[in-house]
TIVOLO-6413 format. One record per atom (N, C-alpha, C): atom name; x, y, z; residue number from 0; residue in one letter. Coordinates in Angstrom, 3 decimals. Each point is the difference from the previous one (the first is absolute). Layout:
<recs>
CA; X; Y; Z; NUM; a
...
</recs>
This chain:
<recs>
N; 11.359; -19.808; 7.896; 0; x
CA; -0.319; 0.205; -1.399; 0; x
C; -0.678; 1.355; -0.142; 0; x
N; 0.008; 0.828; -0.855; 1; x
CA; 0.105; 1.186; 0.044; 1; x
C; -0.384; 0.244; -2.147; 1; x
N; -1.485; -0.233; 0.423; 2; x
CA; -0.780; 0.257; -1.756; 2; x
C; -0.645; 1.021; 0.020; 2; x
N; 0.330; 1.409; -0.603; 3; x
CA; -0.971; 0.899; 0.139; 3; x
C; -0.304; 0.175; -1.778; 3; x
N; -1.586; 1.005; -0.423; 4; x
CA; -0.230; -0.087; -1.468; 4; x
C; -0.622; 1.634; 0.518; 4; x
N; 0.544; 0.616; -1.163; 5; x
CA; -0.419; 0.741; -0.124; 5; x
C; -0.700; 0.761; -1.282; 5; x
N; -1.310; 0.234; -0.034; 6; x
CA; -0.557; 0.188; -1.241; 6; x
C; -0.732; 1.079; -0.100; 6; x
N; 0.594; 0.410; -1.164; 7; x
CA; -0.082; 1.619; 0.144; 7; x
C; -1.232; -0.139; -1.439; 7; x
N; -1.341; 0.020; 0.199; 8; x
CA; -0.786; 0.021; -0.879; 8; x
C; -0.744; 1.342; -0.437; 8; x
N; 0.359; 0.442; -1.094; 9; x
CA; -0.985; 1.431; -0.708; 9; x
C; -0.759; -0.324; -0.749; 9; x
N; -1.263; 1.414; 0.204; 10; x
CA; -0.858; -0.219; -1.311; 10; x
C; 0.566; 0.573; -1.274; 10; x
N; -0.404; -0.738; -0.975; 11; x
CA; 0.776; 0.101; -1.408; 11; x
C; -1.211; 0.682; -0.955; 11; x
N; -0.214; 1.065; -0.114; 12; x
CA; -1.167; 0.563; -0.849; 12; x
C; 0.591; 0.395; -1.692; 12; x
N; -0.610; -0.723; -1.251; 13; x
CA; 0.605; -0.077; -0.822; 13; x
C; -1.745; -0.090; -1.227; 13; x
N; 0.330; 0.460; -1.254; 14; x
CA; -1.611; 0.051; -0.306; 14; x
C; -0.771; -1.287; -0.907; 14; x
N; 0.847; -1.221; 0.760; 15; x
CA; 0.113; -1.233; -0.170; 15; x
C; -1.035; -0.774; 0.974; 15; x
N; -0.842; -0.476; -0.072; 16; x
CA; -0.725; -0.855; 1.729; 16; x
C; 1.084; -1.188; 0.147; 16; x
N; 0.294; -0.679; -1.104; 17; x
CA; 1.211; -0.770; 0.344; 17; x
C; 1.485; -0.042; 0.396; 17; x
N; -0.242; 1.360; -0.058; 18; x
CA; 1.333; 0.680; 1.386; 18; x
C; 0.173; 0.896; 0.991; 18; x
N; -1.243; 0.068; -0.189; 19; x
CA; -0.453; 0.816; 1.453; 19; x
C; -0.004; -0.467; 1.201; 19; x
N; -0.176; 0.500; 1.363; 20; x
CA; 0.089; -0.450; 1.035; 20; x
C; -0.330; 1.296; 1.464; 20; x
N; -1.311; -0.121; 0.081; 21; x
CA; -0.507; 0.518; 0.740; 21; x
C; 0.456; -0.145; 1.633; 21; x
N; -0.359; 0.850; 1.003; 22; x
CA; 0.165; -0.370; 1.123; 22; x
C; -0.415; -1.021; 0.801; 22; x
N; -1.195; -0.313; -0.386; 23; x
CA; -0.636; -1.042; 0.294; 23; x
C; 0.720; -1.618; -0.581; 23; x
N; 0.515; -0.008; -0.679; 24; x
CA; 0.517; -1.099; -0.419; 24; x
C; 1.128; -0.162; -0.026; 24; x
N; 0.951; 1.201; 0.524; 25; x
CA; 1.488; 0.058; 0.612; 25; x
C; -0.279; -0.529; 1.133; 25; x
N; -0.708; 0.930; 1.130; 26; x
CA; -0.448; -0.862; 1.098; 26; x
C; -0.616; -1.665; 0.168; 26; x
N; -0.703; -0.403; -1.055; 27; x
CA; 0.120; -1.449; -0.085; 27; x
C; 0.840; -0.868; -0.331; 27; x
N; 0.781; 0.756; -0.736; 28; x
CA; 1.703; -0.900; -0.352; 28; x
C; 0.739; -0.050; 1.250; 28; x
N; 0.172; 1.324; 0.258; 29; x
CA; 0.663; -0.179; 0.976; 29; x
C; -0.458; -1.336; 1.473; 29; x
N; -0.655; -0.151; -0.171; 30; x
CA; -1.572; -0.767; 1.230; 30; x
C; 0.760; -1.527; -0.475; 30; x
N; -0.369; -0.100; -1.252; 31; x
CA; 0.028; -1.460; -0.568; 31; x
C; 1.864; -0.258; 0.626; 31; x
N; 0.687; 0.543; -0.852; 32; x
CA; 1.816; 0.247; 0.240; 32; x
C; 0.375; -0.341; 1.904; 32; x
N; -0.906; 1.087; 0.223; 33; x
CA; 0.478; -0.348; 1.535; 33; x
C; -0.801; -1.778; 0.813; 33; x
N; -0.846; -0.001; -0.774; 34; x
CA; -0.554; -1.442; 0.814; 34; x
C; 0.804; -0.811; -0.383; 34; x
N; 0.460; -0.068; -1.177; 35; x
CA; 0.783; -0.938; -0.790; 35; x
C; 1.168; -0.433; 1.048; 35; x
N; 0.973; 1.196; -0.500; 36; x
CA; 1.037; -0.135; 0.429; 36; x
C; 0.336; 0.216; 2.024; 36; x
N; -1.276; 0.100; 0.304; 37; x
CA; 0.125; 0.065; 1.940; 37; x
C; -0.409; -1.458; 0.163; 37; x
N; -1.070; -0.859; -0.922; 38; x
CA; -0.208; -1.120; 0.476; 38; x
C; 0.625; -1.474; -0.858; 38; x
N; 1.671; 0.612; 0.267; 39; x
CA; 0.835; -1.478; -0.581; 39; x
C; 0.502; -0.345; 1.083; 39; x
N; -0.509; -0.205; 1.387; 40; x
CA; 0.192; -0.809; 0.976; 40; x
C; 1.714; 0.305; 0.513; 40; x
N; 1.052; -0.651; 0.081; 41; x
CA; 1.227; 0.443; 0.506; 41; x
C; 0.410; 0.775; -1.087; 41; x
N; -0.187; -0.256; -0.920; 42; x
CA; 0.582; 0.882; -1.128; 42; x
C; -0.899; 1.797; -0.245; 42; x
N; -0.916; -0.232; 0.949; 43; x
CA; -0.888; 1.785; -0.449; 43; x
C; 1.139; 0.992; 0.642; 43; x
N; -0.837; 0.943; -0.842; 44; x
CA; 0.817; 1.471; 0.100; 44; x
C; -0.764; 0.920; 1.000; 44; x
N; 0.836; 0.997; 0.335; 45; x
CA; -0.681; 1.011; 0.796; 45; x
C; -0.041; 1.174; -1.063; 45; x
N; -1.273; 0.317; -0.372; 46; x
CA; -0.278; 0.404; -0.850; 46; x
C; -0.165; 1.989; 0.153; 46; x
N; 0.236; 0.498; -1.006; 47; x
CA; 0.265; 1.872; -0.054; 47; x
C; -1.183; -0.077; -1.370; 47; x
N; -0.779; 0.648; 0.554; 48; x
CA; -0.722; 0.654; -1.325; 48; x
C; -0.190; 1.595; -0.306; 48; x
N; 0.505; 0.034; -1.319; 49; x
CA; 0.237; 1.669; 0.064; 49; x
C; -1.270; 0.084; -1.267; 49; x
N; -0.768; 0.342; 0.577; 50; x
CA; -1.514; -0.175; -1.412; 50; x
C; -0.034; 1.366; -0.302; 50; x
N; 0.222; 0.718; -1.227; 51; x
CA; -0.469; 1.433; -0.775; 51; x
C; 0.627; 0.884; 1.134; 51; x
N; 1.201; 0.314; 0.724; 52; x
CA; 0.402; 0.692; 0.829; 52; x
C; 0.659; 1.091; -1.417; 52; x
N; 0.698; 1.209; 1.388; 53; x
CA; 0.557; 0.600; -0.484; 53; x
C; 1.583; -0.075; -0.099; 53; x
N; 0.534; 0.597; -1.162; 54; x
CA; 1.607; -0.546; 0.039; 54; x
C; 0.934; 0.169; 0.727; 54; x
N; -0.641; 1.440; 1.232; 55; x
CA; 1.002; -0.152; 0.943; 55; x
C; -0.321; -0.490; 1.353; 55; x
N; -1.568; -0.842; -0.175; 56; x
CA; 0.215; -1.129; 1.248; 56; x
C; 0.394; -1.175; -0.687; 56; x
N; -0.222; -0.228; -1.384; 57; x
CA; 0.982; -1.499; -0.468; 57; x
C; 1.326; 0.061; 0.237; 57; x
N; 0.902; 1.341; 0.184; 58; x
CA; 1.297; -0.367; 0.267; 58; x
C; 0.080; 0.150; 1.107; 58; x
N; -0.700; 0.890; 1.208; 59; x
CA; 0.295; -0.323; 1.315; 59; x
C; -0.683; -1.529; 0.671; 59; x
N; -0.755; -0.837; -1.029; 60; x
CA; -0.616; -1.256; 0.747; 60; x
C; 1.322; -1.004; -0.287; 60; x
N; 0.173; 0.461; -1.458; 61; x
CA; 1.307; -1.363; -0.826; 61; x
C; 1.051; 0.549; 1.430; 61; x
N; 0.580; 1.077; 0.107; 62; x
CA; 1.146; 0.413; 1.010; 62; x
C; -0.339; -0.977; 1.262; 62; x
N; -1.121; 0.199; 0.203; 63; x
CA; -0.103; -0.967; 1.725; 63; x
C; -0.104; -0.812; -0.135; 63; x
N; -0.568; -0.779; -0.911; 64; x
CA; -0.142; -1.567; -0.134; 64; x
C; 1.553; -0.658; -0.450; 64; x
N; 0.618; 0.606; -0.736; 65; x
CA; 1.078; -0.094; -0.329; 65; x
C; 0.877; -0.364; 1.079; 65; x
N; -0.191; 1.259; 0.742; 66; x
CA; 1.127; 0.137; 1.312; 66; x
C; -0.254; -1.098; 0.942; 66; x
N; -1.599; -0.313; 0.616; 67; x
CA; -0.460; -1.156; 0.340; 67; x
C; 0.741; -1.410; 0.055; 67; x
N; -0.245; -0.097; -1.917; 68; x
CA; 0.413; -1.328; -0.494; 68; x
C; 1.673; -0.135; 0.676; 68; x
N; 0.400; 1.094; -0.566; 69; x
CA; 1.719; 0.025; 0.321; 69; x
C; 0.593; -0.476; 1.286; 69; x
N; -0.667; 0.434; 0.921; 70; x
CA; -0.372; -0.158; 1.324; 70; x
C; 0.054; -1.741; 0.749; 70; x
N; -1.278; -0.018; -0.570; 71; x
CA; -0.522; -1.452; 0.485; 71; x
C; 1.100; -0.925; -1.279; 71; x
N; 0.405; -0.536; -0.817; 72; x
CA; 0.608; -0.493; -0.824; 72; x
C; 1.020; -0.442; 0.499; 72; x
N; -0.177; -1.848; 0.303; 73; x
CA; 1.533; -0.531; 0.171; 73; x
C; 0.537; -0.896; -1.063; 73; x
N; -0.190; 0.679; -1.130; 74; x
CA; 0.375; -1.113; -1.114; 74; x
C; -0.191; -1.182; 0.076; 74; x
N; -1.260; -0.518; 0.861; 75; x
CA; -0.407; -0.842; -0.873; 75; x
C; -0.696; -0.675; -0.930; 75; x
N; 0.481; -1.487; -0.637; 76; x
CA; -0.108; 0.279; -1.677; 76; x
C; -1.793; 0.041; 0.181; 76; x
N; -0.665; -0.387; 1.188; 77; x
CA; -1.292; 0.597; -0.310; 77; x
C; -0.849; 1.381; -0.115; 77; x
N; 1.139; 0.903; 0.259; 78; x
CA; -0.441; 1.470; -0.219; 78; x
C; -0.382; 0.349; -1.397; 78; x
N; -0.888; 0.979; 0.128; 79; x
CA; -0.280; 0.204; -1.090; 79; x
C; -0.584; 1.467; -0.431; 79; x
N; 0.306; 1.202; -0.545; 80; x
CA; -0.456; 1.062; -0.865; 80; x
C; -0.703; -0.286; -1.060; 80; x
N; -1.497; 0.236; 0.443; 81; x
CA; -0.922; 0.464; -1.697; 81; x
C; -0.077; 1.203; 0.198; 81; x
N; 0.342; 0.645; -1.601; 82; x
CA; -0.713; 1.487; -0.214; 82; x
C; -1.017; -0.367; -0.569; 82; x
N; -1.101; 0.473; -0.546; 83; x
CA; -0.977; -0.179; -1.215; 83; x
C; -0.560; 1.312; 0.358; 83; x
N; 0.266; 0.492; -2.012; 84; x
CA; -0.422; 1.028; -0.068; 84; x
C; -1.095; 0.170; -1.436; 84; x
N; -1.294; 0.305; 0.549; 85; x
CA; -0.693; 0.270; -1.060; 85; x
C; -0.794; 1.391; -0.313; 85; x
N; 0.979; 0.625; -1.128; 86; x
CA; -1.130; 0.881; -0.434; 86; x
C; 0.646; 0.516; -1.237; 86; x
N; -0.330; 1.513; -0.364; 87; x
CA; 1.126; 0.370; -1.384; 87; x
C; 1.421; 0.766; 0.409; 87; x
N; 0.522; 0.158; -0.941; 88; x
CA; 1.362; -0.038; 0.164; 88; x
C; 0.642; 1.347; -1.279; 88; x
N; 0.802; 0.525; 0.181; 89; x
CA; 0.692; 0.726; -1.016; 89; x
C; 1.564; -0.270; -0.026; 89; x
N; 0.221; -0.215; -1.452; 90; x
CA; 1.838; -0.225; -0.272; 90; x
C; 0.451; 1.061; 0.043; 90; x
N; 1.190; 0.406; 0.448; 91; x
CA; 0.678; 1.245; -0.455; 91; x
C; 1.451; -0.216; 0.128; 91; x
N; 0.447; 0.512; -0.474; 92; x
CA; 1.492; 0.074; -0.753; 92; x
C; 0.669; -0.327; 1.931; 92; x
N; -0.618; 0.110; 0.823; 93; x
CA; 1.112; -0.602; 1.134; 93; x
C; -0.678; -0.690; 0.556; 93; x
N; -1.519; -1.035; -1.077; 94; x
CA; -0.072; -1.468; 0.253; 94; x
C; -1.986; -0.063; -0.045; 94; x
N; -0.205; -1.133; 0.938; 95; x
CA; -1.441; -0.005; 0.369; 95; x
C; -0.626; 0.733; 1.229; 95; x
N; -0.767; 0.361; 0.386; 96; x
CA; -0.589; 1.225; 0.823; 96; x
C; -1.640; -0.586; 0.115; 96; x
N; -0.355; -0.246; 0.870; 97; x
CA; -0.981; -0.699; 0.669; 97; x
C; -0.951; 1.491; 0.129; 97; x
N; -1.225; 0.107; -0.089; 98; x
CA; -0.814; 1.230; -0.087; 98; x
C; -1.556; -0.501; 1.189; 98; x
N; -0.050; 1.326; 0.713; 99; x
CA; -0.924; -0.372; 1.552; 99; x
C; -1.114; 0.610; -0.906; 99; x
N; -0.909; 0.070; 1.221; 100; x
CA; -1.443; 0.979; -0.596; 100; x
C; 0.341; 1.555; 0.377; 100; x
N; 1.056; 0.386; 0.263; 101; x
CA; 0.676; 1.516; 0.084; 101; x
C; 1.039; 0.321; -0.546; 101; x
N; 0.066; -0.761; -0.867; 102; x
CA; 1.487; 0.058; -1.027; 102; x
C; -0.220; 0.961; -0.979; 102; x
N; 0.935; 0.432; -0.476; 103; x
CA; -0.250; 1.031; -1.546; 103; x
C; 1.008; -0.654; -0.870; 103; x
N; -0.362; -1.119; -0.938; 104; x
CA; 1.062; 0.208; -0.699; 104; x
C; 0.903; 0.985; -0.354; 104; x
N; -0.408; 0.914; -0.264; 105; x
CA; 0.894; 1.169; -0.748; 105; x
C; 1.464; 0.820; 1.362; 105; x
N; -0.510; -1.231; 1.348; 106; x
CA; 1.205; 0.957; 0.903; 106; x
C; 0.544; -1.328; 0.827; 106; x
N; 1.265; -0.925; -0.351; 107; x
CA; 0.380; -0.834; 0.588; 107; x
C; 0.476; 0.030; 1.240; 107; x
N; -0.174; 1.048; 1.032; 108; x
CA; -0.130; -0.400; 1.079; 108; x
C; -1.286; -0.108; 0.803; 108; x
N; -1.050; -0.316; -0.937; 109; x
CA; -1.358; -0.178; 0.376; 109; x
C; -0.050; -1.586; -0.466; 109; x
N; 0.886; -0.959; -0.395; 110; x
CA; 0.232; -1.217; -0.152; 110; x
C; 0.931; -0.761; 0.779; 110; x
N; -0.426; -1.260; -0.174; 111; x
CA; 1.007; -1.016; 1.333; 111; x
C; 0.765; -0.540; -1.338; 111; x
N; 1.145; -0.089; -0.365; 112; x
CA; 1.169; -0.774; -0.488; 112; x
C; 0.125; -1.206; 0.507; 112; x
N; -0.017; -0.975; -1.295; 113; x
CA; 0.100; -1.668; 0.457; 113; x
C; 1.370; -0.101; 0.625; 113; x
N; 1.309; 0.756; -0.651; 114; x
CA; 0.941; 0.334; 0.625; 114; x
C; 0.108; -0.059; 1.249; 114; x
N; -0.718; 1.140; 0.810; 115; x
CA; 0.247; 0.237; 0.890; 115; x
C; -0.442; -1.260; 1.112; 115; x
N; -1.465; -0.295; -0.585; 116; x
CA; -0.639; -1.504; 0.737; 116; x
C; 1.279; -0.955; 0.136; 116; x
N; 0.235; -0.466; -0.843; 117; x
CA; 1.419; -1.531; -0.130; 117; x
C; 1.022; 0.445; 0.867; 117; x
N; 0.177; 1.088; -0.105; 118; x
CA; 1.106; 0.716; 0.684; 118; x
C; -0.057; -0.186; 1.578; 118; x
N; -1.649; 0.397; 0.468; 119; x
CA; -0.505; -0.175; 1.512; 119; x
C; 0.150; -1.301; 0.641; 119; x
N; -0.919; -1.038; -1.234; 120; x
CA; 0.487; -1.553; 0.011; 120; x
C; 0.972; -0.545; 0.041; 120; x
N; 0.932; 0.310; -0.824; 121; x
CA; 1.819; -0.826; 0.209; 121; x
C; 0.233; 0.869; 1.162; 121; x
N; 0.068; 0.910; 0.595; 122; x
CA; 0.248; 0.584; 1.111; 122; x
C; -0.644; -0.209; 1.430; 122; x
N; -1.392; -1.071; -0.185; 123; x
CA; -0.373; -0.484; 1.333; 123; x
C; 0.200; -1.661; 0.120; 123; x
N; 1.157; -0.611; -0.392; 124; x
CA; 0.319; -0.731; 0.322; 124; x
C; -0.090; -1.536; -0.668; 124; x
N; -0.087; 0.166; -0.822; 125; x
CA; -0.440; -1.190; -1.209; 125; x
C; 1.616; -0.999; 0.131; 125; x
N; 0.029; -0.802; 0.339; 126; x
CA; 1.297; -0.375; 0.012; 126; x
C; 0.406; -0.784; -1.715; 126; x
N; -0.475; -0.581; -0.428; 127; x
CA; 0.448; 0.160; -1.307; 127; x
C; -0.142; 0.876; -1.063; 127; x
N; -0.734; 1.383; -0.054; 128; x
CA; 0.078; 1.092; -1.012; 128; x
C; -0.863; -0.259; -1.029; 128; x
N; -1.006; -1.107; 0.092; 129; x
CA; -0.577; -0.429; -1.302; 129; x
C; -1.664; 1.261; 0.500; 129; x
N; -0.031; 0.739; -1.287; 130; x
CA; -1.174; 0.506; -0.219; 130; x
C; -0.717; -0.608; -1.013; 130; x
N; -1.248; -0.056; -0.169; 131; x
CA; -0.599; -0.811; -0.968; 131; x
C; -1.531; 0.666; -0.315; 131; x
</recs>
């Protein structure tokens, strides 16, 4: 069985306290997320935490864990891919775009594309294709 989660948590600074999200409390999400989901007994995950990184170690961590999963994965139906991704985000005309603490909005290759994520996922081995 072959469950990996990977959770890619940012701080979200916004001039809201009710949508904000400091480092300190990314790092505790992330804390709570990983106990959770490491202590469901046969069913836990081997858990990836990508807390307030930068966007080009979130795509070289998603790349290895990815490749990993692909790897170890014998379809079965107990395998399992979590992404979870929390932080802000920008739409743009070629979709949603996930934003690090070194991102510039204003230059999309300083953003990770949800695109490109699903893309990594149906490509490491999901045997039925369901993203969710």
């Amino acid at each position: 069985m072959n469950r990996q989660a990977v959770l890619i948590i940012n701080t979200a600074k916004s001039d809201s306290t009710n949508t904000s999200v400091d480092l300190r409390r990314a790092k505790r999400a992330a804390e709570q997320f990983s106990s959770l989901l490491g202590g469901l007994g046969e069913y836990s995950f081997d858990i990836h935490p990508l807390v307030d990184c930068r966007y080009q170690d979130a795509e070289s961590s998603v790349n290895s864990i990815l490749s990993n999963y692909s790897r170890k994965s014998n379809n079965d139906d107990k395998d399992c891919l979590l992404i979870y991704y929390f932080g802000h985000a920008v739409d743009r005309t070629s979709g949603l775009n996930f934003i690090f603490k070194n991102s510039d909005v204003k230059l999309s290759a300083t953003l990770l594309p949800f695109e490109w994520l699903t893309g990594k996922a149906l490509g490491s081995g999901i045997s039925n294709g369901q993203v969710k």
